[in-house]
Structure formats: C-alpha cells, structure tokens
N, C-alpha and C positions, 0 to 999 in steps of 0.2 A: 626721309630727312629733307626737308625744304632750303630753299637754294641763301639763305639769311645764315641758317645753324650750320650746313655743308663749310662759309666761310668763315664764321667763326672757328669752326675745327681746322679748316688749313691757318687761320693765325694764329691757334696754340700750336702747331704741329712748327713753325717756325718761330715759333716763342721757346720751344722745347731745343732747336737748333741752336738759339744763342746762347741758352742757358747752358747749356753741353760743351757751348765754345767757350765759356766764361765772361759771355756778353749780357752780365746780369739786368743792366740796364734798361737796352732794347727787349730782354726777355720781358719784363714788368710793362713793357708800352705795348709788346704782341698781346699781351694777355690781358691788359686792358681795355684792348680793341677787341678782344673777343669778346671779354665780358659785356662791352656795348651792343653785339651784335645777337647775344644768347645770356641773359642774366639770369637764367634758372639751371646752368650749369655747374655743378658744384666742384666737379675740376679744376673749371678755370679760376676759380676763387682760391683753388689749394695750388695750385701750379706760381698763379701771381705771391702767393704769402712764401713760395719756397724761394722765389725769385728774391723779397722782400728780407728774407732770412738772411739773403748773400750780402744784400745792400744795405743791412743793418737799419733797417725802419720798420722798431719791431711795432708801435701802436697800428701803422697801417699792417702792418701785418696779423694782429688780433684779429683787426679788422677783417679780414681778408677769411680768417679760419673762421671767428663765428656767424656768418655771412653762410659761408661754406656747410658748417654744421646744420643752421637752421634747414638747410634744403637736404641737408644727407643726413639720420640723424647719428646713424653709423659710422661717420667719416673717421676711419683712425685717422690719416692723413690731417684731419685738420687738426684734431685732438690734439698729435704728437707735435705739428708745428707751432699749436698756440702753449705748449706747454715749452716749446724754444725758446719763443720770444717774450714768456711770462717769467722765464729765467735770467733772460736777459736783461729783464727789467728789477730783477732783484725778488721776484715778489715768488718764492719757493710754495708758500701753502697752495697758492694759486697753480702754479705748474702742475704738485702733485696728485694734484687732484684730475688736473689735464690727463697728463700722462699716465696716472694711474685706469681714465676712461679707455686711452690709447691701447693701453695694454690688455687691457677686459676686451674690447672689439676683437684684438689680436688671435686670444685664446678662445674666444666663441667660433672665428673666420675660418680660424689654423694659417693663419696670416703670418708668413715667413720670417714677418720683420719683430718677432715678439722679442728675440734676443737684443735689437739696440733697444727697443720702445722701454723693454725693463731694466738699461744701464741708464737711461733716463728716468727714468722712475727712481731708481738706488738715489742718483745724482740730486733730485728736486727733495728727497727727504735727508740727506745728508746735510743740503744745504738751509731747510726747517732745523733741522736738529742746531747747527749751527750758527742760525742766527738765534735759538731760545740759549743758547751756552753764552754769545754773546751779551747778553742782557743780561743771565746772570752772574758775569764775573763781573761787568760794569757796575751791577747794582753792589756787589761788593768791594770795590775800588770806587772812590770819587775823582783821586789823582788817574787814575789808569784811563777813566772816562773822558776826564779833560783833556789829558794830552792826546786820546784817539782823535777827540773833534776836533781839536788842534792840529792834527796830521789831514783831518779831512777838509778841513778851511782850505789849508795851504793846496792843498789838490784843486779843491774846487776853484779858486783864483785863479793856478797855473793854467787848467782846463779851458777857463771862460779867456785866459789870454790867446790860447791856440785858437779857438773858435774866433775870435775876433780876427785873427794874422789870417782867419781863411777867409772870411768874409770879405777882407782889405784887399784880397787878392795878394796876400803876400807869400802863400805859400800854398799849395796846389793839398787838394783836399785828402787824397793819399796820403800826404808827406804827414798832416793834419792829422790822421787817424793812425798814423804811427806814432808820432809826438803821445796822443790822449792816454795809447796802449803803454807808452814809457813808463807815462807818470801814475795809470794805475797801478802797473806792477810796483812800481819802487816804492807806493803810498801801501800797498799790501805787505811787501815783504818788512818794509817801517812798523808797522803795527802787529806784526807776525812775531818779529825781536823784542818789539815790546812787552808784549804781552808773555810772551819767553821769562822776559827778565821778573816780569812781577811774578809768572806761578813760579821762577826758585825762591824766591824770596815768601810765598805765601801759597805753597802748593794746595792746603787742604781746600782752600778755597778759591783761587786763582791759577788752579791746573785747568785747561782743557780736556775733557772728557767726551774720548770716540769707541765706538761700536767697530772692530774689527772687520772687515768686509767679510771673513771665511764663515763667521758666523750670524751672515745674515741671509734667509729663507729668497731663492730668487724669485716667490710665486709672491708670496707675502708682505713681502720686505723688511721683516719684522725679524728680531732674535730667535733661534732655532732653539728649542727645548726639546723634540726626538728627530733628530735630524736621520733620512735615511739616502741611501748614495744607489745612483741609476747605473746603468750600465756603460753610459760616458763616464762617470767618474764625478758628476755633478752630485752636489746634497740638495734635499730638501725639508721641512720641514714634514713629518708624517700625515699631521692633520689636512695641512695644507697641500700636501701632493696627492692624497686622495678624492679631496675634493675637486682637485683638478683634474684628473683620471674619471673622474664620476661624468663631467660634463665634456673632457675631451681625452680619448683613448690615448695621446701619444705625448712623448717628449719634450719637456715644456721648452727645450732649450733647439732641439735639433728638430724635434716635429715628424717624427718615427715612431711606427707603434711600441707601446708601453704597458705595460700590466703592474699590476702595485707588486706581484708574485715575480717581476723581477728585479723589485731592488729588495736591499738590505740595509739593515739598521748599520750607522755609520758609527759603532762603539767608538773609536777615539776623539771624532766631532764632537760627539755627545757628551763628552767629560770633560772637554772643553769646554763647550758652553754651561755647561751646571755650574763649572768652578769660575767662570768670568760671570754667571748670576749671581752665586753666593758672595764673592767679594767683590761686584759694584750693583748693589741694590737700587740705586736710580735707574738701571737698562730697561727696566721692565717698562718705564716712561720714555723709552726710544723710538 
C-alpha cells in the first residue's frame, strides 16, 4: 500500500472514531478527506453516506452510495444505504428495488445482515403499497383530497417558517429539526383521522386496505399461498424457500444450515391466508 492510500485509511479509521462517538459531522469531513486522498475506495464512499444518513442529507448521500456501487458492483452497504435515503425522500418504488438488490447480495454472501436488509425491504413495499391506496381513495373522494392538500399547505408554510427562524439565526438548528419533526407528525396524525372519518362514512370504498405482516413470505415479500414453518418457528412461502435453499443451504433468517426435509407445512398459516385471499381478492395485486 503506498504512503497516499496507508493515509487515507488512517482518516477513515478516525472518521470511524467520531462516528461511534456521535460526531457525525467531523465523521463526514474525515471521510471526505480520505476520499481526496483514495477516490477508488468504495468504502469510503459507503462509510461517508452512513455518516450522511445520521445528518439527514439524503441526496448527498445517494450520492455517496452510487458512486460507491459503480466501483463495487456488489456493495450491499451501498444498496441498503441508498434504499435509506430513497425512503427518506418519499420515493418507496426506488428504495425497493435498492433494498430488494441489498438483500439478493445478502443471501448470495450469507451476509449476516439479511434479517434488517429484509425489514427494509417489507418497509419500502408497504410504503409502495401505501402510497398506490393513497391515490386510490383520493381518486374516489374530491372533498377528502382537498382537504389532505389543505393539511399539506399548512405544513409546508409552517416548515418554510422554521427553516427561515434557522437561517435568521433565531433558533439553533437542532431545536429546527425538532420543530419540522412536530409538525410532520401532527400533519400525519391530521390526515390519519381524516381519513378515519371518511372510510366510516364510505368504507367500501374509502376503507384503507393492509396485508397483515404474518402473512407475508420473508424471502419474497409477497402473500404466502403454502407457507411452511423452519425450525425457529419462522414461515415461508414453499416455492419460495426452496429456491432459496437451492442457492443457499441455510436459514434465511439466523443463517444455519437448513434442509427443506426440515420444515413443515405451516397447516394453520395456510388457512389463513386462503381465507384472507378468498375474501380480499385485490392482495393478489400487493
């Protein structure tokens, strides 16, 4: 290693120190500096975007993970980060597709971390599904729609006033970023009761419609149609656990070896989910 790369690795190795102290800050400037010193590291690019995660600058932080990709093309690390900060920005198809890659790297590697990469994964198509149920209960209410954009006016004014009191220097950027987190919640739980009040008033079409988590496959993500149960006590979908067993011997969740000859058809899951297919026939589109 030559004496240029030797120092960019001691200023991540102390980029790594602040970040552990919760000096996210300085961590993102150590890692900066390395990246000037070594730009074909792909580390430093996933180290700087986790930093970037803490300090909420998710476009530099895209930045950071597909940067990072192009040089690794494997990088779960980047994958999982860009599918963070592409949540963070609202944009779920985008995430699950991130994190959907995160988690395929995961179960090719036997990369420990496949149990959070796939409550990310659940999270980024819950939050798909979610935003297509959105659109369609708006497109069946016009009043329900105006008043949401009417909730989100008023947020967006209150927002653009914090942003300004921090700018002015009149109130320290912390205090700022808890203000912004007030008014999102209260702007959520506003249109959460809203929307309440319209599905009692017009449930068949103004209910919200969710996929229970027990019956959804953790390899897949998808509704379980023969679900069969491992020896933790986890289900899977049949189809879907074998083919994962085909390309990796062990436990998609603990990462122990596995044989398909030791699970078993999960008979009560499974009658479950037939009777939550038969009476909500839209899941099939989940």
């Amino acid at each position: 290693m030559d004496a240029t790369k030797a120092k960019a690795n001691l200023l991540k190795e102390d980029g790594n120190k602040c970040f552990q102290n919760g000096n996210y800050q300085e961590a993102e400037s150590l890692y900066s500096k390395a990246i000037q010193k070594d730009s074909t590291n792909a580390k430093f690019f996933t180290n700087r975007a986790m930093a970037r995660i803490k300090l909420e600058a998710w476009d530099k932080c895209i930045d950071d993970c597909l940067k990072s990709i192009d040089l690794e093309n494997d990088n779960m690390k980047g994958y999982y980060y860009l599918a963070q900060a592409q949540m963070a920005l609202h944009h779920p198809n985008e995430a699950y597709h991130s994190a959907l890659t995160a988690y395929e790297i995961c179960i090719k590697t036997s990369n420990s971390s496949a149990g959070s990469v796939s409550s990310l994964v659940l999270k980024a198509k819950k939050e798909k599904w979610e935003a297509k149920e959105k659109d369609r209960i708006r497109r069946h209410s016009e009043l329900l729609a105006e008043l949401e954009d009417g909730l989100g006016h008023v947020a967006a004014y209150e927002k653009h006033s914090i942003t300004a009191r921090i700018r002015n220097g009149e109130i320290p950027q912390s205090e700022g970023a808890e203000e912004m987190k007030e008014v999102e919640d209260s702007t959520r739980r506003k249109i959460e009761e809203l929307q309440n009040i319209f599905a009692i008033a017009d449930p068949e079409h103004l209910q919200r419609r969710e996929v229970p988590d027990y019956l959804i496959d953790g390899i897949s993500f998808a509704i379980m149609h023969d679900p069969m149960v491992t020896r933790t006590g986890q289900s899977y979908d049949r189809s879907t656990l074998i083919e994962h067993l085909r390309r990796s011997s062990t436990d998609p969740l603990t990462r122990e070896p596995l044989r398909i000859e030791d699970c078993r058809t999960n008979i009560a899951l499974k009658a479950a989910c037939e009777q939550f297919l038969e009476e909500n026939g839209w899941a099939v589109d989940w």
